[in-house]
C-alpha positions as CSV (number, residue, x, y, z in Angstrom):
1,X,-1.4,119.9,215.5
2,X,0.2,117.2,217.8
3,X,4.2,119.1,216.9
4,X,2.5,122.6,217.9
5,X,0.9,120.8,220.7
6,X,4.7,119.2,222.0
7,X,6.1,122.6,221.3
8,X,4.0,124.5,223.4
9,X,4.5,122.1,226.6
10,X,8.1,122.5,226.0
11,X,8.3,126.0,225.4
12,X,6.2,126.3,228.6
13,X,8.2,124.0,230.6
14,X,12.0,125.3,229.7
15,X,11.6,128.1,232.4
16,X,11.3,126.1,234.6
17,X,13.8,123.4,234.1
18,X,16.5,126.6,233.6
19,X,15.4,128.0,237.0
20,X,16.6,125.2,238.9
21,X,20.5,125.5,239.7
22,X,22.4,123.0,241.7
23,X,21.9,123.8,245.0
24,X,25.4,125.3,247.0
25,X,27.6,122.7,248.5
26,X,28.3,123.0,252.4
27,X,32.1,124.4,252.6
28,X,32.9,120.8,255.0
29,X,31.8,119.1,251.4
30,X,34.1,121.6,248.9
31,X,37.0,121.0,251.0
32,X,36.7,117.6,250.9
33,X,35.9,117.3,247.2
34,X,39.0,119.8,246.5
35,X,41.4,117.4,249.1
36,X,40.1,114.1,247.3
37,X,42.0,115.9,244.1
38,X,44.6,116.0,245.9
39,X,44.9,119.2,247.1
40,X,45.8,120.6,250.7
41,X,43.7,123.3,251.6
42,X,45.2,125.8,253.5
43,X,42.7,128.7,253.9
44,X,39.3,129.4,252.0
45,X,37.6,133.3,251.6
46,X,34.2,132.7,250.3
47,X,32.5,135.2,248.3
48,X,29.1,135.0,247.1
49,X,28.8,131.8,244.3
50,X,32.4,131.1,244.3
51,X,35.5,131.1,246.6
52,X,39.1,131.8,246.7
53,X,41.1,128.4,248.0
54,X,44.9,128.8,249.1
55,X,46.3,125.3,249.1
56,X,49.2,123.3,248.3
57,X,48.8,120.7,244.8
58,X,50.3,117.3,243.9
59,X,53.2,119.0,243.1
60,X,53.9,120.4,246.9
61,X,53.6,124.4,245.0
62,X,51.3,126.8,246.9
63,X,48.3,127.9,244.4
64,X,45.1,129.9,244.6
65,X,42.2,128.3,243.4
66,X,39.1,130.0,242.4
67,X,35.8,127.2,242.7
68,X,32.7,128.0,242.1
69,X,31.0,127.1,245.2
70,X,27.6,125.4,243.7
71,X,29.7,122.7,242.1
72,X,33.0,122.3,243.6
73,X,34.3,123.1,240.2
74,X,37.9,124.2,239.8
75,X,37.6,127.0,237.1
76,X,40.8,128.6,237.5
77,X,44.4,127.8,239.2
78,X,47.0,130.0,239.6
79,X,50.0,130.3,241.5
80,X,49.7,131.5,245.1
81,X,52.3,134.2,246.1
């Protein structure tokens, strides 16, 4: 009875712990995160739960990043024509 019990709170409480997301950064804070990597940010477009970052890497090459704007997560680089 006590494993259906445990089960039940913790079927109960999933929902909720899935509904809470990390909560978006402030754009002053993703720059800053992205230029502690080492990058040079030269221009950002945000759209929606991610942006588009024109900057210069380690290497001194222009790329576009694309960072998911919750995290400050880099989840794709490319480079920047």
């Amino acid at each position: 009875m006590k494993t259906f019990t445990l089960a039940t709170v913790a079927l109960l409480l999933a929902p909720a712990a899935f509904a809470q997301t990390a909560a978006p950064q402030s754009l002053s804070a993703l720059i800053a995160g992205l230029e502690a990597k080492g990058y040079k940010v030269l221009d950002v477009d945000l759209e929606g739960s991610w942006m588009e970052v024109d900057a210069i890497n380690t290497d001194g090459r222009p790329v576009e990043l694309i960072v998911d704007a919750r995290t400050g997560e880099i989840t794709h680089e490319g480079v920047d024509d």
